[in-house]
PyMOL Python script that loads the backbone (N, CA, C, O; Angstrom):
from pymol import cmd

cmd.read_pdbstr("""\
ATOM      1  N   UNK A   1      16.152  -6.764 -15.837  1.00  0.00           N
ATOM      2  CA  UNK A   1      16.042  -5.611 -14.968  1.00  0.00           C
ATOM      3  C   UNK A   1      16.794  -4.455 -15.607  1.00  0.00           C
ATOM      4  O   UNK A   1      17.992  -4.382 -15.880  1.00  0.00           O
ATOM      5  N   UNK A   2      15.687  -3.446 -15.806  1.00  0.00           N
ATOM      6  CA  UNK A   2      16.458  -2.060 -16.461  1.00  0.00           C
ATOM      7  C   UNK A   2      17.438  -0.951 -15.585  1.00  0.00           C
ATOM      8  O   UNK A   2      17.912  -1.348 -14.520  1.00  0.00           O
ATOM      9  N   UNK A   3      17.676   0.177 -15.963  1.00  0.00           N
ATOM     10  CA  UNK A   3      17.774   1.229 -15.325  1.00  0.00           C
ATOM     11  C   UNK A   3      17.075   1.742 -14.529  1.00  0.00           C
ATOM     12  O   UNK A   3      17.364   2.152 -13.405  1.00  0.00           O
ATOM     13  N   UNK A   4      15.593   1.750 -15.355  1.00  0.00           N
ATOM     14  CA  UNK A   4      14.240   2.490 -14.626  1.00  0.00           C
ATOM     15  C   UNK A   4      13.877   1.595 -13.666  1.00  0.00           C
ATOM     16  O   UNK A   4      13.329   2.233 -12.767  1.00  0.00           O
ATOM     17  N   UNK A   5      13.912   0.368 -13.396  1.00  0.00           N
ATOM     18  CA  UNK A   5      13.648  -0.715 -12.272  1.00  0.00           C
ATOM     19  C   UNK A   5      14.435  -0.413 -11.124  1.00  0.00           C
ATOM     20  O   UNK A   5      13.865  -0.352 -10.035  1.00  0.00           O
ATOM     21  N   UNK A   6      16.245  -0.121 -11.247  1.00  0.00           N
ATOM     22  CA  UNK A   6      16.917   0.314 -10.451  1.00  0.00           C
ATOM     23  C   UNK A   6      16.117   1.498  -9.470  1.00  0.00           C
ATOM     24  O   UNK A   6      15.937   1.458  -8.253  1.00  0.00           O
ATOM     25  N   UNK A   7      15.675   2.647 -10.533  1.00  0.00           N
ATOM     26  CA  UNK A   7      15.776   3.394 -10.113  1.00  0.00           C
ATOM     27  C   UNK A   7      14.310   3.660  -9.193  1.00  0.00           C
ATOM     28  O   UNK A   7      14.025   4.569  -8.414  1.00  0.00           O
ATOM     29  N   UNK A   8      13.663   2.662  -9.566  1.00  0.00           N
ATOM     30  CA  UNK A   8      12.189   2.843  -8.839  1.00  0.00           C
ATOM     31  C   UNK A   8      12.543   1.922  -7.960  1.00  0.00           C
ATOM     32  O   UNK A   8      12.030   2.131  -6.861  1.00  0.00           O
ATOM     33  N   UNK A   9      13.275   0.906  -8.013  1.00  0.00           N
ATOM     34  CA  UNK A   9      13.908   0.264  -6.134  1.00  0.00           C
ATOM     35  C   UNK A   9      14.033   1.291  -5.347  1.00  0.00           C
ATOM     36  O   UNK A   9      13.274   1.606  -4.430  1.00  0.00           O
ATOM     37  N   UNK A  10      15.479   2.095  -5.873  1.00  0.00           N
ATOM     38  CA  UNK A  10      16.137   3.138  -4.950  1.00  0.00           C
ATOM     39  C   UNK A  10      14.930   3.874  -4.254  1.00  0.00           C
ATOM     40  O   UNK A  10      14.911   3.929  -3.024  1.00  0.00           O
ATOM     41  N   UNK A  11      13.455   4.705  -5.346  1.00  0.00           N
ATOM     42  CA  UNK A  11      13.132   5.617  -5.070  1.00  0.00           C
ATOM     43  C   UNK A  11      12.104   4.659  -3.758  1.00  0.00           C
ATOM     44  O   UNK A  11      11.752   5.395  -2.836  1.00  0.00           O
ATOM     45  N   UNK A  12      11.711   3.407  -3.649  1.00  0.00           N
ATOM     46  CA  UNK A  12      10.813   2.676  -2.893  1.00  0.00           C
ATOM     47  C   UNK A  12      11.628   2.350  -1.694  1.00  0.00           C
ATOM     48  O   UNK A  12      10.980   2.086  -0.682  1.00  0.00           O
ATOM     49  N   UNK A  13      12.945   2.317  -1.611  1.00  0.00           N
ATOM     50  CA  UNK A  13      13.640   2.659  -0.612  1.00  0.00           C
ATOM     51  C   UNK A  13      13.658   3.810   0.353  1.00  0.00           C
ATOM     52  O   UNK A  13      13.330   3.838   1.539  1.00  0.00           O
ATOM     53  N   UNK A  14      14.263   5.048  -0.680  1.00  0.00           N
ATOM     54  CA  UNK A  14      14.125   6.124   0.065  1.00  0.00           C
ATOM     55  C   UNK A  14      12.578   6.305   0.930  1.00  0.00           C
ATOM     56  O   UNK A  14      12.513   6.569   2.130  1.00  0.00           O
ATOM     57  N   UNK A  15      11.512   6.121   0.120  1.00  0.00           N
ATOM     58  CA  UNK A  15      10.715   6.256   0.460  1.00  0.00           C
ATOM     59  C   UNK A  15      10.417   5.468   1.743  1.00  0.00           C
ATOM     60  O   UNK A  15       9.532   5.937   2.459  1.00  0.00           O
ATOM     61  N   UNK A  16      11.001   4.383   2.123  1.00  0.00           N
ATOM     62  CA  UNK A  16      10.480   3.314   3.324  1.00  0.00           C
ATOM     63  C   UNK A  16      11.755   4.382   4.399  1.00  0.00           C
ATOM     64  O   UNK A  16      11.281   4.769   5.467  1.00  0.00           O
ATOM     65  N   UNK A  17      12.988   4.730   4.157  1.00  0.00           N
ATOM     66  CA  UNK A  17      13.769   5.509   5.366  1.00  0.00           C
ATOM     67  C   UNK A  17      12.719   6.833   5.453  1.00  0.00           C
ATOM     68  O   UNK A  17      12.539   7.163   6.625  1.00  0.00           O
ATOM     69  N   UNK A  18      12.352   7.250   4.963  1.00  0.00           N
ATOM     70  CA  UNK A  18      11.881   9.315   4.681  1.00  0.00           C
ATOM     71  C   UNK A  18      10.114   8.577   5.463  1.00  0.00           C
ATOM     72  O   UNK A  18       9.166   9.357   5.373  1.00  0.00           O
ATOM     73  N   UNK A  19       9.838   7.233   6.117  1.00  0.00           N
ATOM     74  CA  UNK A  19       8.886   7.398   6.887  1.00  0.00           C
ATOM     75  C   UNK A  19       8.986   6.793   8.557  1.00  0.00           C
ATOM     76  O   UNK A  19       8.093   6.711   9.401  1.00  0.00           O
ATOM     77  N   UNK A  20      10.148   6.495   8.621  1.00  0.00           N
ATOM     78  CA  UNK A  20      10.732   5.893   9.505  1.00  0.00           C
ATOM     79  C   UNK A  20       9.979   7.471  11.066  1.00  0.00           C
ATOM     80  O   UNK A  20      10.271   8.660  10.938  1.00  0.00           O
ATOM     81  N   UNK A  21       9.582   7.228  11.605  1.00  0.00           N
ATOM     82  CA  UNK A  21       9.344   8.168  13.095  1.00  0.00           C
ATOM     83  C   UNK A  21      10.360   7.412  14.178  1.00  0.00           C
ATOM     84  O   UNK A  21      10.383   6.250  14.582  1.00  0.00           O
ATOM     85  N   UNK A  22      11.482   8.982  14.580  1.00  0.00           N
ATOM     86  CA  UNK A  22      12.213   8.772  15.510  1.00  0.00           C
ATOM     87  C   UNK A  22      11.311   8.320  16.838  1.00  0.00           C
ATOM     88  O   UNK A  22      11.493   7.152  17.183  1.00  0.00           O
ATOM     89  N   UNK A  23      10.513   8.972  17.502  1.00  0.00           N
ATOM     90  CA  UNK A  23      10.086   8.594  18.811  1.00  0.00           C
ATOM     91  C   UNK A  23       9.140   7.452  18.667  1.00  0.00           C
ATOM     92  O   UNK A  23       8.744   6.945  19.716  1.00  0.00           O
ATOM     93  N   UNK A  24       8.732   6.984  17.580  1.00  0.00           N
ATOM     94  CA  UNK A  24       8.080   5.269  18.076  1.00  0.00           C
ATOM     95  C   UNK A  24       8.954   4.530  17.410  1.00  0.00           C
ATOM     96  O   UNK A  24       8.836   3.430  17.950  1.00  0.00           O
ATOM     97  N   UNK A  25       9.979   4.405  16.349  1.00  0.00           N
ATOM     98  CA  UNK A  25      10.893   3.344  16.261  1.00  0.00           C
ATOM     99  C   UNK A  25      11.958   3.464  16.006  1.00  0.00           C
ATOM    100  O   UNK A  25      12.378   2.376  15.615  1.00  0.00           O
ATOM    101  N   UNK A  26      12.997   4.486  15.990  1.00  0.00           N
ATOM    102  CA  UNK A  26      14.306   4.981  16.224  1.00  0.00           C
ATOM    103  C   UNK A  26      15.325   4.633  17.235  1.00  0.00           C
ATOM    104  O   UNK A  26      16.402   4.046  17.338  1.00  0.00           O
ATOM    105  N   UNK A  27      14.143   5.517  18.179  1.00  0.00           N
ATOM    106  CA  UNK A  27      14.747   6.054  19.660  1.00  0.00           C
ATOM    107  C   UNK A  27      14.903   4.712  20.458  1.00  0.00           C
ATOM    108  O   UNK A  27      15.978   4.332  20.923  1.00  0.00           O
ATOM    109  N   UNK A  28      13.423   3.870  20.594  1.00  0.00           N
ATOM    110  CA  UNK A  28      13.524   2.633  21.375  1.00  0.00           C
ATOM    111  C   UNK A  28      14.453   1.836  20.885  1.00  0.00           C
ATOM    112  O   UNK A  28      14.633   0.918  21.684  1.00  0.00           O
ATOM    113  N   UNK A  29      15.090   1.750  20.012  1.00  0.00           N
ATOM    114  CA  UNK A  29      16.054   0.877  19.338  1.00  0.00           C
ATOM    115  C   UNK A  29      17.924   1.813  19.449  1.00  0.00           C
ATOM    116  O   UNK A  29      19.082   1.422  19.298  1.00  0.00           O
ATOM    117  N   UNK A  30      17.584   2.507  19.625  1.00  0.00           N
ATOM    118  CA  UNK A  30      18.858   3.391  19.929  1.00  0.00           C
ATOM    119  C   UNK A  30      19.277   3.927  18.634  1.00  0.00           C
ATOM    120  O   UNK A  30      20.367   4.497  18.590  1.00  0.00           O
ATOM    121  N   UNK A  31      18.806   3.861  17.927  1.00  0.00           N
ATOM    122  CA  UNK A  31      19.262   4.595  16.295  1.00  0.00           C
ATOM    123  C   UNK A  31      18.578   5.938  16.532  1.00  0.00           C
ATOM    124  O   UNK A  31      17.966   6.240  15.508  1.00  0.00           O
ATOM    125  N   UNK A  32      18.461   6.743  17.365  1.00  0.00           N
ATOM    126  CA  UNK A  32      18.365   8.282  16.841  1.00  0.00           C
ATOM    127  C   UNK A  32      19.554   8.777  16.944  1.00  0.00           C
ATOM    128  O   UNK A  32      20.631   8.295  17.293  1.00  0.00           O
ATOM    129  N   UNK A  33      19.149  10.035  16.516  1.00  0.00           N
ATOM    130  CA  UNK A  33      20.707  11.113  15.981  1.00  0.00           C
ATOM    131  C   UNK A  33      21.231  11.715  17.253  1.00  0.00           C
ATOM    132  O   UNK A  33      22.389  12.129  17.315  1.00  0.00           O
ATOM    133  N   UNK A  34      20.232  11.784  18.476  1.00  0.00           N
ATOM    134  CA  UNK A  34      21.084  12.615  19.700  1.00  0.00           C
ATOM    135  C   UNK A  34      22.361  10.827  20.238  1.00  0.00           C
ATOM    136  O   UNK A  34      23.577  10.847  20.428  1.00  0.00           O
ATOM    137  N   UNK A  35      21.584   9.824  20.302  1.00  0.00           N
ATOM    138  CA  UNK A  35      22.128   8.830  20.609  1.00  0.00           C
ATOM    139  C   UNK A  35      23.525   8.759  19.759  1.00  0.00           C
ATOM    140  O   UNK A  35      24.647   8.595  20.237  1.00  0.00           O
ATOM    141  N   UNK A  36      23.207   8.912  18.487  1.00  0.00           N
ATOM    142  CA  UNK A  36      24.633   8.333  17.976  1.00  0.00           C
ATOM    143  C   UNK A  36      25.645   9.620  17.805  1.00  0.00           C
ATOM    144  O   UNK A  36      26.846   9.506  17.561  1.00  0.00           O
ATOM    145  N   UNK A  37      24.889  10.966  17.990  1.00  0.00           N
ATOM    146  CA  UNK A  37      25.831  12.057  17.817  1.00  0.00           C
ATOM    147  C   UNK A  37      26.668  12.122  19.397  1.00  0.00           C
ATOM    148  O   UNK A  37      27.885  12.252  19.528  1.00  0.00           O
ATOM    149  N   UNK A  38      25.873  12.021  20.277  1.00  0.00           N
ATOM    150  CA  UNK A  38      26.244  12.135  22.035  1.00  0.00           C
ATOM    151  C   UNK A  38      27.311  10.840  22.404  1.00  0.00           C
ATOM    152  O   UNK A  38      28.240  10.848  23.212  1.00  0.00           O
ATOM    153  N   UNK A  39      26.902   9.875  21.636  1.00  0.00           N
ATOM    154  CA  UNK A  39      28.422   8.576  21.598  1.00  0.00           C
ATOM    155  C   UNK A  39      29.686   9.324  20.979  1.00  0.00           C
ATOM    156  O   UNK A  39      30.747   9.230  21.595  1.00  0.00           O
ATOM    157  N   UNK A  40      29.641  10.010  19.879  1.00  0.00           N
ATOM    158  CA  UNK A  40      30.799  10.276  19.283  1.00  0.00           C
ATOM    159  C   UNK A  40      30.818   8.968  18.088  1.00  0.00           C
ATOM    160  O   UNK A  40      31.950   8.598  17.776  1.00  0.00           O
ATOM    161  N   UNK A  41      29.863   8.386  17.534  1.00  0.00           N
ATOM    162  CA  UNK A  41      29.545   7.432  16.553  1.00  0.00           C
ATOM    163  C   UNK A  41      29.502   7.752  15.050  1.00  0.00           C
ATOM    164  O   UNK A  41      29.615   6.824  14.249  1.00  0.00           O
ATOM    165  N   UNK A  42      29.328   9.149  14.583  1.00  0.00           N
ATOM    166  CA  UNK A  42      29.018  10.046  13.682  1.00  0.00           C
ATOM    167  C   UNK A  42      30.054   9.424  12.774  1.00  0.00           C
ATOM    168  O   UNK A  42      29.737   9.980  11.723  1.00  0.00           O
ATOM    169  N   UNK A  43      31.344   8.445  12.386  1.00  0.00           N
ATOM    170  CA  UNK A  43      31.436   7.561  11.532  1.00  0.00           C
ATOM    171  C   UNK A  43      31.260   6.346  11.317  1.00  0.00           C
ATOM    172  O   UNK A  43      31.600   5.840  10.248  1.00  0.00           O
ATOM    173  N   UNK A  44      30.741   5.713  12.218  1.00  0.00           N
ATOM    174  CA  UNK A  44      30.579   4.487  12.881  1.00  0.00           C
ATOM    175  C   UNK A  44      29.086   3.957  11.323  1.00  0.00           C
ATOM    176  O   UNK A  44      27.985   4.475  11.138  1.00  0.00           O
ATOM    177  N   UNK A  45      29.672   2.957  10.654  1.00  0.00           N
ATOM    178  CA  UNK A  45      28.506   2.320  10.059  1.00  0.00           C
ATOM    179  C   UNK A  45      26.675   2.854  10.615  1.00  0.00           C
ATOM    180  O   UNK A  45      25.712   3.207   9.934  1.00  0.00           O
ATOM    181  N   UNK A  46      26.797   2.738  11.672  1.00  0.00           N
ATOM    182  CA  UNK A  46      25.356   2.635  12.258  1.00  0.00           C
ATOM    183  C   UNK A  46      24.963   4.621  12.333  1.00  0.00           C
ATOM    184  O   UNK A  46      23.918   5.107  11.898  1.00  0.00           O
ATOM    185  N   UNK A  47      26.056   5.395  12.957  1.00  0.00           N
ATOM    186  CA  UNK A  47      26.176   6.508  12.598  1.00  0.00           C
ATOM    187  C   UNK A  47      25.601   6.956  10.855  1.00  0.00           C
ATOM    188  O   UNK A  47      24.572   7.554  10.540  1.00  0.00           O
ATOM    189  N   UNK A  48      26.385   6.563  10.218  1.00  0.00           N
ATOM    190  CA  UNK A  48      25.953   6.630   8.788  1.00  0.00           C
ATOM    191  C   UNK A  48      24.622   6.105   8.100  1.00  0.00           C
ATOM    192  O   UNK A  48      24.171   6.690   7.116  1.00  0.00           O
ATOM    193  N   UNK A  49      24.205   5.348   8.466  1.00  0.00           N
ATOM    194  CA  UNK A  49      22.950   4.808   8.538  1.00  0.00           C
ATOM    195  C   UNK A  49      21.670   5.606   9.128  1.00  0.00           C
ATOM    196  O   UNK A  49      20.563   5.351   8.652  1.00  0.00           O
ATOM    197  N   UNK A  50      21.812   6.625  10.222  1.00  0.00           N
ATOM    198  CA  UNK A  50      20.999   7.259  10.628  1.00  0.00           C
ATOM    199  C   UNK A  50      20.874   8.517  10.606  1.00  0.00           C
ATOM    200  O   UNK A  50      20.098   9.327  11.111  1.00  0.00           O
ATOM    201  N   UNK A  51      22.124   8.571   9.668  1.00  0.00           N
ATOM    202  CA  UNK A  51      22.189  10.075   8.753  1.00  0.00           C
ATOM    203  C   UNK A  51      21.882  10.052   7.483  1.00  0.00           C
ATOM    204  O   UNK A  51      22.096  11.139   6.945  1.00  0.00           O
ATOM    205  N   UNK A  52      21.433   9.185   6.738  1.00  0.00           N
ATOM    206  CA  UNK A  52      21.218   8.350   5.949  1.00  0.00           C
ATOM    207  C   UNK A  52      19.500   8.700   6.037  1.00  0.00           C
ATOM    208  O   UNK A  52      18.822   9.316   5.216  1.00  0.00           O
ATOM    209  N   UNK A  53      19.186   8.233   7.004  1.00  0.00           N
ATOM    210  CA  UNK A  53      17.551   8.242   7.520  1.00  0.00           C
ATOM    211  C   UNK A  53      16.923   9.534   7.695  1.00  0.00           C
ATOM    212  O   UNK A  53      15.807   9.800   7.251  1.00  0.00           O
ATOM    213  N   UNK A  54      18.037  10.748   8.689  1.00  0.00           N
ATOM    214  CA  UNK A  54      17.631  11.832   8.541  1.00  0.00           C
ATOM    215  C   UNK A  54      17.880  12.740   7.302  1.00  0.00           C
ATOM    216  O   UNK A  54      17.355  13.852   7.268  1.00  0.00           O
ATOM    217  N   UNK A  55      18.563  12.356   6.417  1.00  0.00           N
ATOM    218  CA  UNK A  55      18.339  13.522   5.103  1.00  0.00           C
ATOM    219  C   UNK A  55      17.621  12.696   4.025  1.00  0.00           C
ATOM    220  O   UNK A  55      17.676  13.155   2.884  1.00  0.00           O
ATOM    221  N   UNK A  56      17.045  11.701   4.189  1.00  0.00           N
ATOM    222  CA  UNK A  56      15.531  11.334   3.526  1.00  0.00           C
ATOM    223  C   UNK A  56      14.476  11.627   4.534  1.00  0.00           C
ATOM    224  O   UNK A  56      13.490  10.895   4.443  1.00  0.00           O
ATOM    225  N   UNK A  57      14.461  12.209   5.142  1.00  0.00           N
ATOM    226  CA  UNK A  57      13.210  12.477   6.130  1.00  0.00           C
ATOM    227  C   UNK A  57      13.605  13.979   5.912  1.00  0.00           C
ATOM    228  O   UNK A  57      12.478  14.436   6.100  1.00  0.00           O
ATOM    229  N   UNK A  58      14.294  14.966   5.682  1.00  0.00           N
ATOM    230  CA  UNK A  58      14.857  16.528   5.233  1.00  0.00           C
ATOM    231  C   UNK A  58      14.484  16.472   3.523  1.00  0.00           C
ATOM    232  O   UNK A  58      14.520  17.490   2.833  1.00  0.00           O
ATOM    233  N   UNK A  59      14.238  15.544   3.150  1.00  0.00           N
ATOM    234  CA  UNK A  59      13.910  15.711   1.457  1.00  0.00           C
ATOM    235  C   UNK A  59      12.802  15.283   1.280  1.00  0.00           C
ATOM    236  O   UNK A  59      12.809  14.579   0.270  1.00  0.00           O
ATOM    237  N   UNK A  60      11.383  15.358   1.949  1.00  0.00           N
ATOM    238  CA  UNK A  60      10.875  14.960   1.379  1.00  0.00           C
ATOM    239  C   UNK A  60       9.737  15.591   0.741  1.00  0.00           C
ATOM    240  O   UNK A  60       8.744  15.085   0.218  1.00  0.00           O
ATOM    241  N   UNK A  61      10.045  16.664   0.875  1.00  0.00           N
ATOM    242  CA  UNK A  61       9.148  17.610  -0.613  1.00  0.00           C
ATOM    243  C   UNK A  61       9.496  17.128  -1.983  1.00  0.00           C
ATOM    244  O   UNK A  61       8.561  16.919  -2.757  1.00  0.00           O
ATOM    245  N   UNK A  62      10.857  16.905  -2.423  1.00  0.00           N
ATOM    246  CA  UNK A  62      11.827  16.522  -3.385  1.00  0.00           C
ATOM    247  C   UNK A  62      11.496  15.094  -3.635  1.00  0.00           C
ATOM    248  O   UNK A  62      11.151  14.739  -4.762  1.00  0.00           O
ATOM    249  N   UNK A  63      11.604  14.045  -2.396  1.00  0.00           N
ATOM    250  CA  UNK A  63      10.762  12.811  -2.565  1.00  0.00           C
ATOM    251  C   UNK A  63       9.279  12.489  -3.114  1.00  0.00           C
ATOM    252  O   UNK A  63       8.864  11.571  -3.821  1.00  0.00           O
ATOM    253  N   UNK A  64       8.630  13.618  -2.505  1.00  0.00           N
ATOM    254  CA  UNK A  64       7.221  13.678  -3.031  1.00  0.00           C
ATOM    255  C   UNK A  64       6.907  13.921  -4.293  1.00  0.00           C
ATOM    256  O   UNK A  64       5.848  13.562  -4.809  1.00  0.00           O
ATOM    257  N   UNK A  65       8.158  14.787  -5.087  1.00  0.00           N
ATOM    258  CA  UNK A  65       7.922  14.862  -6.427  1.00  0.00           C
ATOM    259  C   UNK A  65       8.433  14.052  -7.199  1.00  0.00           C
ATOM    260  O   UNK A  65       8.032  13.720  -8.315  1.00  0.00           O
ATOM    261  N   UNK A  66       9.369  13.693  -6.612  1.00  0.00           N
ATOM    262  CA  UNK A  66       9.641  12.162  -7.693  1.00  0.00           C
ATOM    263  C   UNK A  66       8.836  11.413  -7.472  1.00  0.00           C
ATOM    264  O   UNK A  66       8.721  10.861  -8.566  1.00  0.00           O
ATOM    265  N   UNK A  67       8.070  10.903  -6.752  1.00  0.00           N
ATOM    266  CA  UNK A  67       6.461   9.853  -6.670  1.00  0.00           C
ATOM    267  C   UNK A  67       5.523  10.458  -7.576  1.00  0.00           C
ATOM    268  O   UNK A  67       4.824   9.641  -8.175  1.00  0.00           O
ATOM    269  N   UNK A  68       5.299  11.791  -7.863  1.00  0.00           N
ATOM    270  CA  UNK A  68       4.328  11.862  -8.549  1.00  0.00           C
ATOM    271  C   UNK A  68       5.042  11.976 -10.281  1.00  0.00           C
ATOM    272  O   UNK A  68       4.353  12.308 -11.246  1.00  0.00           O
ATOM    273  N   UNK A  69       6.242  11.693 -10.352  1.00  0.00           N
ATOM    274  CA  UNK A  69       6.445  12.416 -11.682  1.00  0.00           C
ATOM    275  C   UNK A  69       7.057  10.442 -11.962  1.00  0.00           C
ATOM    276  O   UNK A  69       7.402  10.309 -13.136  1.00  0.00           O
ATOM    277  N   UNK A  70       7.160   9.527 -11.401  1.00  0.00           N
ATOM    278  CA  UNK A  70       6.948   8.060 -11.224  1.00  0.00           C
ATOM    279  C   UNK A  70       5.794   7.541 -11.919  1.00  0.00           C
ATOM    280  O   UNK A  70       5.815   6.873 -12.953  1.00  0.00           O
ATOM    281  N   UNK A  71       4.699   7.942 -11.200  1.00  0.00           N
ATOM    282  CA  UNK A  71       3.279   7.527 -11.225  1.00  0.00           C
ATOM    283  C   UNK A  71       2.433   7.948 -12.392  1.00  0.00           C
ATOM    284  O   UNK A  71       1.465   7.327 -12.829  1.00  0.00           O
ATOM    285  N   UNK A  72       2.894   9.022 -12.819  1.00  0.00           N
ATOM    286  CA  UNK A  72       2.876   9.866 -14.117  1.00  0.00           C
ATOM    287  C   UNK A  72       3.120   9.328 -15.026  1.00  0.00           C
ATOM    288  O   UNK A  72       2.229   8.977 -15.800  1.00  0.00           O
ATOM    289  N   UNK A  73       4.399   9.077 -15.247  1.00  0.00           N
ATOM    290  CA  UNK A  73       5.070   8.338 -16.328  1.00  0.00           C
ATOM    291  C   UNK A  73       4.707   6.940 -16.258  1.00  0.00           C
ATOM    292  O   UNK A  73       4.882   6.291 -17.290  1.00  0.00           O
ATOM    293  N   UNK A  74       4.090   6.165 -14.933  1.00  0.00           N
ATOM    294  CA  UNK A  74       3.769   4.628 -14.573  1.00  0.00           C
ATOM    295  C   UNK A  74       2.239   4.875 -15.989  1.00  0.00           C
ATOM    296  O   UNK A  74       2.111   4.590 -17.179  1.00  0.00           O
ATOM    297  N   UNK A  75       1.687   5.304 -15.307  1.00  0.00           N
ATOM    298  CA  UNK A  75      -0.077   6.103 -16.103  1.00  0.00           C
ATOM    299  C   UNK A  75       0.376   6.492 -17.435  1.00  0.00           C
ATOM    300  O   UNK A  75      -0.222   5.618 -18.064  1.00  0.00           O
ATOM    301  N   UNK A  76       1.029   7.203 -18.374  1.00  0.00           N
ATOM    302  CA  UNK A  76       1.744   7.150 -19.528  1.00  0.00           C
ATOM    303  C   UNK A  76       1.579   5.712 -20.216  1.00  0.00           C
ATOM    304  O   UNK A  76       0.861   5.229 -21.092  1.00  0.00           O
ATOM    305  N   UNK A  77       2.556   5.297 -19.418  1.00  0.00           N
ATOM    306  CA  UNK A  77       3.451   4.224 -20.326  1.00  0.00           C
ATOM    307  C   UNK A  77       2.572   3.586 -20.358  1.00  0.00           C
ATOM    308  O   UNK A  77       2.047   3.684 -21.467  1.00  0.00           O
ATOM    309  N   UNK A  78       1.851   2.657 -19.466  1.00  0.00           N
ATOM    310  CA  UNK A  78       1.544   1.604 -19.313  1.00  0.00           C
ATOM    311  C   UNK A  78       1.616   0.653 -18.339  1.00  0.00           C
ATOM    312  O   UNK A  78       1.141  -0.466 -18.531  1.00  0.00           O
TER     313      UNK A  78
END
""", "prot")
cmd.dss("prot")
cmd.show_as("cartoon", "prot")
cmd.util.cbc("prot")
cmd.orient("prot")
């Protein structure tokens, strides 16, 4: 396992949080941001985790271009 393997985990990660929808599977589970900001949770592991979720769901123009410049280089190489 290389660097570039790392780094196409990470980016298949981000990519599974940056599609996550607060109102069908967030909210019913109690992980949205009014929930954990209105607790006072905002360091709380689970806090971090769903801030975590919302600035891959705020990047994903930036996400979108690393998929295509991925897929690019996937089509390249080989």
């Amino acid at each position: 396992m290389g660097l570039w393997t790392l780094l196409e985990g990470f980016l298949l990660l981000a990519n599974a949080l940056a599609i996550l929808n607060e109102d069908r599977f967030l909210a019913p589970r109690g992980w949205s941001m009014s929930e954990v900001s209105g607790n006072g949770q905002t360091k709380s592991l689970k806090g971090q985790i769903v801030g975590l979720i919302y600035a891959t769901q705020f990047l994903r123009m930036p996400l979108i271009a690393l998929n295509v410049l991925i897929i690019v280089v996937k089509l390249v190489s080989g």
